[in-house]
Structure formats: structure tokens, C-alpha cells
N, C-alpha and C positions, 0 to 999 in steps of 0.2 A: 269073102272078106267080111269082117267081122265091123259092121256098120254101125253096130250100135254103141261099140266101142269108142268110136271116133264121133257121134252124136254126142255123147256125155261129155266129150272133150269139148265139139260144141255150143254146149247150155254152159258148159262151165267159162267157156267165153263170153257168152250173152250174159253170164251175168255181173260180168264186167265193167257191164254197161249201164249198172243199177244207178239211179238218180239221176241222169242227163240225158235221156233219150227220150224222155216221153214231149209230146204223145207219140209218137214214133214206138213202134213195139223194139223190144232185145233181142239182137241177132247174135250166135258167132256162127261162123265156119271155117272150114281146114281144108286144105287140097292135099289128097293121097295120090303119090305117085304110084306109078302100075307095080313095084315092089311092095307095097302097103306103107309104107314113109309117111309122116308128113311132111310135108315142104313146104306150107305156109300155112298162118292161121288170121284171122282176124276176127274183131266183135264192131257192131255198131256203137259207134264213142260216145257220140252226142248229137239231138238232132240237128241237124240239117248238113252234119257233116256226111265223108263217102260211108256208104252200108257195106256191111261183114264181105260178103262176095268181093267188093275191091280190094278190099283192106288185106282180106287174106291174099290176092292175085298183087298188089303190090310186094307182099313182106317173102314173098317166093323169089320176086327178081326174075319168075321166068316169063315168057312172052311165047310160048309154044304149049298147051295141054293137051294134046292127042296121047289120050290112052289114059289121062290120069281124069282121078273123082273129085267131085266136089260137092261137100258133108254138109249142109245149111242146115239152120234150126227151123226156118220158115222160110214159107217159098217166098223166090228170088221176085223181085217187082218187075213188071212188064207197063211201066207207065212215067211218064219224068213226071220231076217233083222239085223239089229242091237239087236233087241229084238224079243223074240220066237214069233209064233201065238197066238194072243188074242184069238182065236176061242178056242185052246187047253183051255185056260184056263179057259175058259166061261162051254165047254165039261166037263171038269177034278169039276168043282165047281158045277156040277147037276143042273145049273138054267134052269128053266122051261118054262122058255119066253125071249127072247130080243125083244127090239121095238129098230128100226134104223129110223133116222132123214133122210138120204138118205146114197145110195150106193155108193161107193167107184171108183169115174170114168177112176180111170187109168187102161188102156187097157186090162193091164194084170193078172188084179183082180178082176175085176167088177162083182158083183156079187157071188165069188166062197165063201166069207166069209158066205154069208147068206144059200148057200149050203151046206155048212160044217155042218152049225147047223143043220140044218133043217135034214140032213143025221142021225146027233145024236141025234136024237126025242126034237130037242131044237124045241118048238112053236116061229117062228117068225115073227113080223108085222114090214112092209116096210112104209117108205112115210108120217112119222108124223111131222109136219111143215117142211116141205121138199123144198120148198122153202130157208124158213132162215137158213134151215143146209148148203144146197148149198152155199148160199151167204156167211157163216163164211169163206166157204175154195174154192174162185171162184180161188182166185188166184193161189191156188196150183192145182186147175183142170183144166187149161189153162196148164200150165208147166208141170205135170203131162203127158198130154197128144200131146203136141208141144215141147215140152224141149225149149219154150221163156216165158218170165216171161210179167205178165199183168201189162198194163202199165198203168196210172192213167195220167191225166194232171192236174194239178189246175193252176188257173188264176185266180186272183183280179183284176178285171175294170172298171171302171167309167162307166156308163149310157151312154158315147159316146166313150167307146171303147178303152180306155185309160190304159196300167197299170202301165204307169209313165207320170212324168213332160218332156219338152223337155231337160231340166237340169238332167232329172235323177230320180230329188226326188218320190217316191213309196210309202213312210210311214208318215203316215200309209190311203191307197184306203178305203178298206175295213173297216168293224168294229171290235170291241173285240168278240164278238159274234164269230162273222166269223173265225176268227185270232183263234180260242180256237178251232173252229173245224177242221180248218189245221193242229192241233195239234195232235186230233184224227188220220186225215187220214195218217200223220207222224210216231205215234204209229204202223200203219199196215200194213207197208209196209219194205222190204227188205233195200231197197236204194229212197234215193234224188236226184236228178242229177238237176245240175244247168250249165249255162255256165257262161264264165272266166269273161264277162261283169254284169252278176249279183252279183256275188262275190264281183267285184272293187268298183260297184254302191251300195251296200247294206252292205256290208262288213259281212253276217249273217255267226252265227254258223249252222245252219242247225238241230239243234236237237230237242230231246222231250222236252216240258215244261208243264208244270202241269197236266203233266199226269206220274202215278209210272211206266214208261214201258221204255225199254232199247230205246236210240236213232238209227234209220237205218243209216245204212252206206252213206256218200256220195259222189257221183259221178262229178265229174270234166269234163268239156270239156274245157281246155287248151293248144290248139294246138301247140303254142312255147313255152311255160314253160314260158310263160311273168308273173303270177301274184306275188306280192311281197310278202317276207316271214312274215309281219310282218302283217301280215291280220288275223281275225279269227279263220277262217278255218283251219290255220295251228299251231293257240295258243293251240287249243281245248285239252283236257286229252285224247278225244278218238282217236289220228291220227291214230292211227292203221284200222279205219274205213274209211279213206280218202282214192280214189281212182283217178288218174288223170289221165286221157284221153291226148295224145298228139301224134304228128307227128311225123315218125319215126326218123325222123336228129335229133332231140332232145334229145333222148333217153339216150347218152352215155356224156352230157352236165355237166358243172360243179354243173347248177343247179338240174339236174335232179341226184346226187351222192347225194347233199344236203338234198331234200325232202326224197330219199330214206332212208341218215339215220337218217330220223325223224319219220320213220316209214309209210312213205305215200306210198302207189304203185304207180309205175307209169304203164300204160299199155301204150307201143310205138302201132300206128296202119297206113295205110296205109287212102290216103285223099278218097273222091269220081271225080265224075269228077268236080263238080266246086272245090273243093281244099280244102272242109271242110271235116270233118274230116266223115270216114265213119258210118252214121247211125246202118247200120243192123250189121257190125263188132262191134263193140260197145255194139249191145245188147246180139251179141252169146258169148261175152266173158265175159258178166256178166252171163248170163245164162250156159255157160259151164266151165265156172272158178270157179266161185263164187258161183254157182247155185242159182241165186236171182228166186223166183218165183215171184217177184214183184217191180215196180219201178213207182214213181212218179216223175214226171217232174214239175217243179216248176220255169223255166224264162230262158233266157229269152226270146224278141221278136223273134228271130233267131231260138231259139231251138223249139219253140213252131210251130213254121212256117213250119220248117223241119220235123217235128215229123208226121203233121196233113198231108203236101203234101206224105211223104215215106209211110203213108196208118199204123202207127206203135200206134196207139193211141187204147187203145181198151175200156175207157169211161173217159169223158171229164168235171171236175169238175169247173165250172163258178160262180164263188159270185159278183156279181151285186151291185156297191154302189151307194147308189143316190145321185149322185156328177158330175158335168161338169167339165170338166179339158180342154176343149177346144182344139186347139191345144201341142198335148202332142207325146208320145211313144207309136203305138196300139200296140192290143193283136197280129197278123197276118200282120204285116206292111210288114214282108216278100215276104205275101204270093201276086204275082199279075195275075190276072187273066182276059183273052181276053172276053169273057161275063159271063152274070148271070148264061147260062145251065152250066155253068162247076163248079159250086161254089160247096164247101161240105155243103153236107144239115146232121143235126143233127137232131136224134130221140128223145127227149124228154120222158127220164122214169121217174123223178118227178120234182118236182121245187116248192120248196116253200120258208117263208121267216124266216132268220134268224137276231134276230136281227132288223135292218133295211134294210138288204142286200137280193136280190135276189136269191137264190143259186138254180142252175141247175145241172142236171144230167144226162148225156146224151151220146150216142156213134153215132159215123161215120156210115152214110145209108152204106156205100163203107164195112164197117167192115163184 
């Protein structure tokens, strides 16, 4: 039987699931009857709702699986939670086979699901495109297993390193092409985090656009509560998703009562020693507040700077326009450095062209 087949059918379930499962990883699966049929499928909808395995053993209506398979992105949980053990119910339904896209990497499961079965005479096969199961839910196996969420960068810059005018102006570097995939990586991810100077300069909402998937929350670096209320960011329907980063004096501010009853959080935090505001605080309060298992960093020159020198980048999204801007705003203007050995050197895992634009992919050798 052609497994791999019915995997892709799988991931293309799990990703269905894009924007309301976290932290919960993307599941689908599919039950093939012993003619190779499907007869049910399901994905994981939203956390705390049932996982892909019921979902799919509901949308069948059958209640007898001897003989037939069941296709899962990740293996089935052997532990209650919000929702009982899928394994019971995989046991409890007599299926005769599961096939898993990959095993379940958080420390304290790894493995025991496929045990469980295999204990209950379930026939199971490990490692079918196992690869792209991994990569649906890279971001929940980094958190999962570190309790910090995977952080993304993206950057649009000019061919000489640019990702604005000395004025400011930004829009539009890149292409639509381009622009439509940031879309994408905005879909799949937890939070946006931008700072107070991209906001003033760009004035953007932050959110999904042509794509049907709920917008990620986003993150503010605002250190005095300087930005003005009548920006975007704070018009938006979703404030309840706005989170603002600021210095502690700030905290108890006429403005900071304002934003709050707008709905916006404010998180007060302590600076680092140059006086900005603390990186790694910042990210354990997303990750332990909020429990984001994911964040994309989107501007700007500062934040970008900060992020690649604090070692906190874990792959680095570059769209290349073919465009001179001359004297403009770089990507790393930040970043200064006493010679070439000390530069960060990037691994290159693809790069191809969108559009007209370059687009890289790549993480820190240091990572």
C-alpha cells in the first residue's frame, strides 16, 4: 500500500490546523480500509479540542477497524491531557495497523505511544515522510522540549543590504510574490514582534491577509509607551492580541491605564545593560505566560541586530530584491564588528527565486 500517499493527505490535514492548535503540535489522519479507501479523515482543530485520531474515527461512523489502517502525522498520545489517550482509542477501535509520520519528541512521551500499540498486537510502521511530519510541528518540538518558542526572522532588502530609504520609506522592497509568502509564514506562527520604530515608520496591522487563517498575536517592543494611540496597531478589532513590551517606570502611567483598557497587555520588564529593554526576559514571558511556541521577528534594524548578536534566532528568512537603494537603513546596521573572524556565518538550507526576489533560508553556524 502506498503509505506515503495517504501521509501527504495527512500533513495536508494537519495543516488545517494552522493558527489554533498551539501549543499543541498539527495533526491529521485518515483511516484506509483493507481495499486502500479512505473512510475517514480528521486534523487537530484547536487546542484542547479531540486529536486527529478521533476526529478521523468519528467522521468514518464506523465502530469496528479490524483489518483497516490508521495514517497519523505524529504519533498517537499515550497520556490524558485535556483529551483521554488516542492510543486507547486506536486499542478500543481493533485497528490492525497504524503508520506514524514521526514520533512524538517531547521528552516524556517519546516513543511510549507506539509502545502502547504495539503491546496491544496494533502492527505499527514508524518514519513515513518523516522529515515533513517533523517540519509541520518543528516549532512545537523546540518548546516542547526547551519551554522557548522558535523564532523565525524575516527581512526584505535590497541587493545592497537595505531594508529602507534613509527617510524611512520600506514599501514596498520586495515583491507581491514575496509579500504573499510573509503571509504564509504569518499564518504559522504564534506571534509578530516588531519594534516601536517600525510601527511609527510603517504604521502596519500586523496581520493574516489572503490567507483563511486566524492572525498571530502581536508583540511590541515599546519601551516608554511613546507610540501614539491613533496608529493601526491599536485601531485593529483584534487588541486583545496586542502585547507591549515596556520599561518598568512605565508600567503604572496614565498611558499605560489607557492601552490596558483597550485591551492591550502591557508586560512592564526590567532593561539589559545597555538599557534596552531585556531580550531573553521577553522571550521567557512569552513562552511562559503566553506559551507561544513560536515567534517571527519582522523589524526592525535594532531588533534584528539584537536578536542575531543574543545567539536567539533559530532560522533566518532573507527575500533579496533586485533593487539598489544606495545609501539607505541596513538589515544589521546595529551590528559592529572588529574583523571578518568574528562575523556570523549562515548555513544555507535552500534559496531559491520567488517572484523576482531572492529568498534564503538559513540558520546561525553558532545555533
Amino acid at each position: 500500500m502506498d503509505y506515503e500517499k495517504f501521509m501527504k493527505r495527512a500533513l495536508e490535514l494537519a495543516f488545517m490546523g494552522t493558527g489554533n492548535t498551539s501549543p499543541n503540535p498539527r495533526v491529521g489522519a485518515v483511516i484506509i480500509d483493507p481495499q486502500g479507501n479512505i473512510v475517514g479523515e480528521g486534523f487537530h482543530k484547536s487546542f484542547g479540542d479531540p486529536h486527529a485520531e478521533v476526529e478521523a474515527i468519528k467522521s468514518s461512523k464506523l465502530k469496528n477497524f479490524e483489518g483497516y489502517t490508521l495514517v497519523v502525522s505524529l504519533e498517537p498520545c499515550n497520556h490524558s491531557g485535556k483529551t483521554p489517550p488516542c492510543t486507547e482509542a486506536i486499542i478500543n477501535g481493533k485497528f490492525s495497523r497504524v503508520v506514524i509520520g514521526t514520533l512524538d519528541e517531547n521528552p516524556d512521551v517519546v516513543g511510549s505511544g507506539a509502545t502502547r500499540l504495539q503491546e496491544a498486537g496494533v502492527e505499527v510502521i514508524t518514519g513515513v515522510l518523516e522529515q515533513e511530519c517533523k517540519n509541520i510541528n518543528k516549532y512545537y518540538f523546540k518548546y516542547i522540549k526547551t519551554k522557548k518558542p522558535f523564532i523565525l526572522m524575516k527581512i526584505a532588502q535590497s541587493l545592497d543590504g537595505n531594508i529602507a530609504l534613509k527617510n524611512g520609506q520600506s514599501k514596498w522592497i520586495s515583491g507581491e510574490e514575496s509579500r504573499l509568502f510573509v503571509q504564509k509564514l504569518r499564518c504559522e506562527v504564534d506571534a509578530v514582534l516588531v519594534g516601536k520604530n517600525t510601527i511609527l515608520i510603517d504604521n502596519p496591522k500586523l496581520n493574516v491577509r489572503d490567507y483563511d487563517f486566524p492572525s498571530p498575536k502581536k508583540v511590541i517592543l515599546d519601551p516608554e509607551l511613546s507610540l501614539p494611540l491613533d496608529l493601526n496597531i491599536f485601531k485593529d478589532s483584534d487588541r486583545g492580541k496586542t502585547i507591549i513590551f515596556c520599561h518598568k517606570k512605565y508600567a503604572k502611567t496614565r498611558k499605560a491605564n489607557t492601552l490596558a483598557l483597550a485591551g492591550i497587555k502591557i508586560e512592564p520588564i526590567a532593561d539589559d545593560d545597555s538599557g534596552l529593554l531585556d531580550l531573553d526576559t521577553i522571550i521567557k514571558v512569552l513562552s511562559t505566560k503566553y506559551q507561544m511556541t513560536s515567534l517571527l521577528i519582522e523589524g526592525g534594524s535594532q531588533i534584528f541586530s539584537s536578536f542575531i548578536e543574543h545567539g536567539l534566532v533559530d532560522e533566518l528568512h532573507l527575500f533579496i530584491a533586485p533593487k539598489i537603494l544606495g545609501a539607505g537603513m541596513q538589515s544589521f546596521e546595529n551590528i559592529s564588528l572588529a574583523s571578518i573572524a568574528k562575523s556570523y556565518e549562515i548555513d544555507i538550507e535552500t534559496l531559491e527565486k520567488i517572484g523576482q526576489d531572492i529568498y534564503i533560508v538559513g540558520k546561525l553556524k553558532n545555533k
